[in-house]
C-alpha positions as a printed Julia matrix, in Angstrom:
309×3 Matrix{Float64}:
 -16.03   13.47  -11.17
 -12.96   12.1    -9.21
 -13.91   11.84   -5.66
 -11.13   12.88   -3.15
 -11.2    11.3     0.61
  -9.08   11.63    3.73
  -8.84    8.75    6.16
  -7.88    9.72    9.68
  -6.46    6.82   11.54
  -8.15    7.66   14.66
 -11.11    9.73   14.07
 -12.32   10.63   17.63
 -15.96   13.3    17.49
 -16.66   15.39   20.79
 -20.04   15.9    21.43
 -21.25   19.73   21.64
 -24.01   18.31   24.29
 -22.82   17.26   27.32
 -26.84   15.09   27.57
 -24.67   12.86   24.89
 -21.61   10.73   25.49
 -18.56   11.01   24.17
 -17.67    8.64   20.99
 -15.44    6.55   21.14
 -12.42    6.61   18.31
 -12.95    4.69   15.18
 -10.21    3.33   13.36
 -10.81    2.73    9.62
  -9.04    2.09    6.15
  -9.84    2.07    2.44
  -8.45    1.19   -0.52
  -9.31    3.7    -3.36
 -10.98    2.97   -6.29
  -9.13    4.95   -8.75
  -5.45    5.46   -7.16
  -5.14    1.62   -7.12
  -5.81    0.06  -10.34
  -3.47    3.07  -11.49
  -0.46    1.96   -8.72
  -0.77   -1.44   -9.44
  -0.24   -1.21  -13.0
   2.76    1.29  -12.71
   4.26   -0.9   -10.18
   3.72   -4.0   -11.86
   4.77   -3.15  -15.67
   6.99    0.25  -14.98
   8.57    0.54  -11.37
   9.34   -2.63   -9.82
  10.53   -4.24  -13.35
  12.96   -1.5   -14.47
  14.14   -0.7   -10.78
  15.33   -4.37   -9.29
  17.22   -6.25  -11.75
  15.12   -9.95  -11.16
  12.39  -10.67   -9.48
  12.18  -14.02   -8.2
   9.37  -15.74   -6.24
   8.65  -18.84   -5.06
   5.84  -20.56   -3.09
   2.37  -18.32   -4.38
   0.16  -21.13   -4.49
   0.9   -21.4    -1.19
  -1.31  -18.19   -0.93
  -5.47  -18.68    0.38
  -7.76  -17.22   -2.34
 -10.29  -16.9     0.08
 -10.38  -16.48    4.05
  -9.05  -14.24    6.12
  -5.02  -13.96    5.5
  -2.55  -12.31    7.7
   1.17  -11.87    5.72
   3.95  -12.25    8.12
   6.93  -11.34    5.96
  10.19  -10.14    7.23
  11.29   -6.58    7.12
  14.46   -5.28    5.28
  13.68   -2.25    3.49
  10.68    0.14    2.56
  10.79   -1.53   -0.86
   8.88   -4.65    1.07
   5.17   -3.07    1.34
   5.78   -2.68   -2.56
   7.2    -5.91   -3.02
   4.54   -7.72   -1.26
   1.37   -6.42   -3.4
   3.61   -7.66   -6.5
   4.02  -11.03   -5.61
   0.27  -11.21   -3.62
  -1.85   -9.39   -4.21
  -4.91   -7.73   -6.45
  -2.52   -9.34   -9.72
  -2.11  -12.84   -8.27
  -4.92  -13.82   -5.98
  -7.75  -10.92   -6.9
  -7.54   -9.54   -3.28
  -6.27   -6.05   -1.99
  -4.28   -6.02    1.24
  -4.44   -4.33    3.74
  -1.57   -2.21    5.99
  -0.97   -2.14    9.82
   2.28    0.59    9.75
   3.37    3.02   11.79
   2.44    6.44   12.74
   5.48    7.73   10.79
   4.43    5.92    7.52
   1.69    7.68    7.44
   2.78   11.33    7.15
   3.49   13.54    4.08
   3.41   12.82    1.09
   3.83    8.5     1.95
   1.37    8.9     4.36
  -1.15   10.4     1.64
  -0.6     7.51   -0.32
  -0.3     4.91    2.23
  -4.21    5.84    3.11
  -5.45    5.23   -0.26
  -4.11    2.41   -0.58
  -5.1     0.19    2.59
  -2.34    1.58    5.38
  -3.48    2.29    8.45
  -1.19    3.46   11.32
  -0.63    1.8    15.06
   1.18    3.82   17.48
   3.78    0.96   18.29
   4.26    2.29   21.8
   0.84    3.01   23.11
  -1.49    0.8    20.55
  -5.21    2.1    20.41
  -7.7    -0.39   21.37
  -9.24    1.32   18.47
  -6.53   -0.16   15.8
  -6.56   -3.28   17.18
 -10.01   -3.46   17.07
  -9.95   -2.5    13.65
  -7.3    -5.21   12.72
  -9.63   -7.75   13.91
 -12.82   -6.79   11.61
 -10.56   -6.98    8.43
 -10.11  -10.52    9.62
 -13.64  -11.38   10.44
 -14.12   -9.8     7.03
 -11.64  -12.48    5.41
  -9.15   -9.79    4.31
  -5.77  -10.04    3.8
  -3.92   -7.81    6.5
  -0.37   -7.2     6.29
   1.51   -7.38    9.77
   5.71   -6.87    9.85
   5.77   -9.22   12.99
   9.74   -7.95   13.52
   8.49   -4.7    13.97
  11.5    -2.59   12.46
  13.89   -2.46    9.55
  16.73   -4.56    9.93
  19.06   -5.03    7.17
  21.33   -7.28    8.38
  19.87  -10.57    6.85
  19.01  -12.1    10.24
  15.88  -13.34   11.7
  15.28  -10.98   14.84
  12.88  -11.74   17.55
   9.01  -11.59   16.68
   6.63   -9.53   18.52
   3.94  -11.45   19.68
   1.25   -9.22   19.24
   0.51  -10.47   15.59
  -0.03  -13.97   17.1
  -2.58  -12.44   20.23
  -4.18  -10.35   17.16
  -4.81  -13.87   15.75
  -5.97  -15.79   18.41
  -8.55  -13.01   18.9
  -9.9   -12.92   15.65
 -10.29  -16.51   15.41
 -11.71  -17.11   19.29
 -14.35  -14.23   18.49
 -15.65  -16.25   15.48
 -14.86  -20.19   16.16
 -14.22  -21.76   13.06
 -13.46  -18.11   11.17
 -10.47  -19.8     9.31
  -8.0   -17.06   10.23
  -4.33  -17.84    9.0
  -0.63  -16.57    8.84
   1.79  -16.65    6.08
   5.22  -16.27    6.23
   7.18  -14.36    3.88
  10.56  -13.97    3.34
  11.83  -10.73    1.38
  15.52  -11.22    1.15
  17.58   -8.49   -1.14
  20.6    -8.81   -2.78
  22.13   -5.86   -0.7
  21.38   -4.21    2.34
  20.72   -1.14    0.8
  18.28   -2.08   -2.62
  19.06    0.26   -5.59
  18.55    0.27   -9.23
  20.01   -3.12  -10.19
  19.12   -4.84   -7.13
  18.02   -8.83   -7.26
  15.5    -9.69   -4.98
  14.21  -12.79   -3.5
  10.1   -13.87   -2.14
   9.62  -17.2    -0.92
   6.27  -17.89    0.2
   5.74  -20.35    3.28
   2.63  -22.67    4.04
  -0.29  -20.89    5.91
   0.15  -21.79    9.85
  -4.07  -22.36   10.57
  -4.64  -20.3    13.66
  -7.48  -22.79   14.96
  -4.94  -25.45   15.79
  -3.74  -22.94   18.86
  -6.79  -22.2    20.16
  -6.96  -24.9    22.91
  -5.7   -23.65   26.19
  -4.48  -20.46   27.34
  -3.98  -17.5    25.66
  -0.72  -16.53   26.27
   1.32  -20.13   25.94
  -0.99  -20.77   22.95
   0.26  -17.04   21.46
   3.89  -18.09   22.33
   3.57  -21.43   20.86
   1.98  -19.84   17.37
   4.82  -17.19   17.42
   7.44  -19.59   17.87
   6.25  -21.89   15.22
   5.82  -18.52   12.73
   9.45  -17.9    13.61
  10.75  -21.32   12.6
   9.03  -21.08    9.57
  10.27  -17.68    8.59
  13.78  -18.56    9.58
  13.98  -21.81    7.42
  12.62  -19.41    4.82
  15.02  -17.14    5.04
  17.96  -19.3     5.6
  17.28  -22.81    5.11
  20.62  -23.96    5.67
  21.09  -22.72    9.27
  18.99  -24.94   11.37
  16.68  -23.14   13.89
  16.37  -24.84   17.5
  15.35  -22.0    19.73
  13.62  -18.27   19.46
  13.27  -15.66   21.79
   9.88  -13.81   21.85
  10.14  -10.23   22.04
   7.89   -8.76   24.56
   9.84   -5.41   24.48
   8.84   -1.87   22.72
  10.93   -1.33   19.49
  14.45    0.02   20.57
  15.02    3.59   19.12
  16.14    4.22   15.61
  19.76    4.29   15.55
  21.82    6.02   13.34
  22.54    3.46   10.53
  18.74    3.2    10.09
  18.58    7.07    9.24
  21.54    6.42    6.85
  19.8     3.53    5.33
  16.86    5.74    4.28
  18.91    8.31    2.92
  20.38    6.29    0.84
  17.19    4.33   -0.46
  15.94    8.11   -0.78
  18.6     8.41   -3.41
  18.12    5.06   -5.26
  14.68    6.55   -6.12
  12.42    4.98   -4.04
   8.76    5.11   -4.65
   6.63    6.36   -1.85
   3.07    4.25   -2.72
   3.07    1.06   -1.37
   2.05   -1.4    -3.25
   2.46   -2.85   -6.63
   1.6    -5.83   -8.84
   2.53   -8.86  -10.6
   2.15   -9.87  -14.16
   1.89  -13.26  -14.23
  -0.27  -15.66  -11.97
   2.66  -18.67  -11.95
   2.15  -21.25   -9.42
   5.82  -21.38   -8.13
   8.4   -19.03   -9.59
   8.04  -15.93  -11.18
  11.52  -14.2   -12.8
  10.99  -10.63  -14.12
  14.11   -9.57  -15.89
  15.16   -5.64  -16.27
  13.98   -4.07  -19.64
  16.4    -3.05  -21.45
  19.09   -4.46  -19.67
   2.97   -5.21   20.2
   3.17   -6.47   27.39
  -0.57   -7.13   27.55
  -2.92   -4.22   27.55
  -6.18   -5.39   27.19
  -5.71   -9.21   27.55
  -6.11  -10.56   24.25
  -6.18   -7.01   22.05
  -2.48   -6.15   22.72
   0.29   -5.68   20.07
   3.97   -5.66   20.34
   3.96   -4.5    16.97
């Protein structure tokens, strides 16, 4: 028998005796047993091969097999937490990935998905200590935890400043366990339009794992700045190695409000088809480039816990 399960992202239980204190919310997130194998084998061999013309990605054994793993990769449509699976995950390195997203990611129908399949939501304006909390025992459980350090959508091809709540997230994990290993990895998802539809070439290039350890000497929030920095150099020669990158402004803002041409933009990926699971697979475990052809043709908070997501 199938076993069906519902994941709450914060799952908070009042007591009925007031002799008992309250509990405090739990943040949690699973990966199911039986949706994923099925996900990752219709995104690997059906969806993401007949919908984007090629596939092309470069740097994977730049990828830990072991350890804990957070993917920085820049964000330019809803095809990335797809995308990112594909070219890292359960196919490639054996390892599932987990899904810091936002609250709106996980609703409906997406949201349904997004649950089963390692997502678990942050509200990006008032972060639960809970969901941080939880972001740091993936790490000390050498996961792989998928962070959009940008924060939003932006399909304009550009670098835009980094939040440096995935760097603080970091420097936690890795200060709580000395010597835990934690790492980032820059990833650069770069489409061949703003807008990706059936046809669509699509670029992944893979930077080399920034060890967290090396910016744990000192204070917290120059060593955060320092680690986000250096992520942001390394995802803006990724992106666009021929610019040269001299200086990069740390975001310590909330997201600014969706704006118009970001409602358009998922309209129109709406129409293109777009899948709603998120994640998918690779076929091949190649060391540097893989080509799949079409067929057929988070201020501070709580000190150290605080993300400018």
């Amino acid at each position: 028998m199938i076993e069906f399960f519902s994941v709450s992202d914060t799952r908070q239980t009042q007591p009925t005796n007031t002799l008992f204190p309250p509990q405090v919310a739990v943040t949690t997130s699973k990966v199911s047993p039986w949706l994923s194998p099925v996900l990752y084998f219709v995104g690997n061999y059906l969806l993401l091969p007949s919908f984007f013309g090629r596939i092309s990605i470069t740097g994977q054994e730049n990828i830990p097999n072991t350890g804990p793993v957070i993917l920085a990769p820049t964000h330019r449509a809803r095809w990335d937490s797809l995308l990112l699976p594909y070219a890292t995950g359960r196919y490639v390195t054996g390892r599932d990935l987990k899904f810091m997203v936002t609250k709106t990611e996980c609703r409906g129908l997406q949201g349904w998905f997004v649950r089963r399949m390692g997502g678990f939501p942050i509200d990006t304006q008032h972060p639960a200590i809970s969901t941080l909390r939880h972001a740091v025992e993936l790490l000390q459980q050498g996961q792989m935890l998928v962070i959009y350090p940008e924060g939003n959508i932006f399909r304009d091809g550009k670098l835009h400043p980094l939040k440096s709540g995935i760097s603080r997230l970091a420097l936690s994990a890795e200060s709580s366990h000395p010597g835990l290993g934690v790492k980032i990895l820059p990833v650069s998802i770069n489409y061949s339009q703003p807008y990706p539809c059936w046809g669509t070439d699509v670029s992944i290039h893979i930077g080399t794992a920034i060890n967290v350890q090396d910016y744990t000497n000192g204070k917290v929030k120059q060593n955060a700045k320092r680690l986000t920095e250096d992520l942001a150099r390394d995802l803006q020669s990724l992106s666009n190695p021929e610019l040269a990158f001299s200086h990069h402004d740390v975001a310590e803002v909330s997201n600014p409000p969706k704006g118009k041409g970001d409602e358009g933009a998922e309209a129109v990926e709406e129409q293109c088809g777009l899948g709603l699971c998120p994640s998918g697979a690779i076929a091949e475990e190649q060391a540097s480039i893989v080509s799949v052809s079409r067929t057929g043709a988070t201020s501070r908070r709580r000190e150290l816990l605080t993300v400018d997501y």
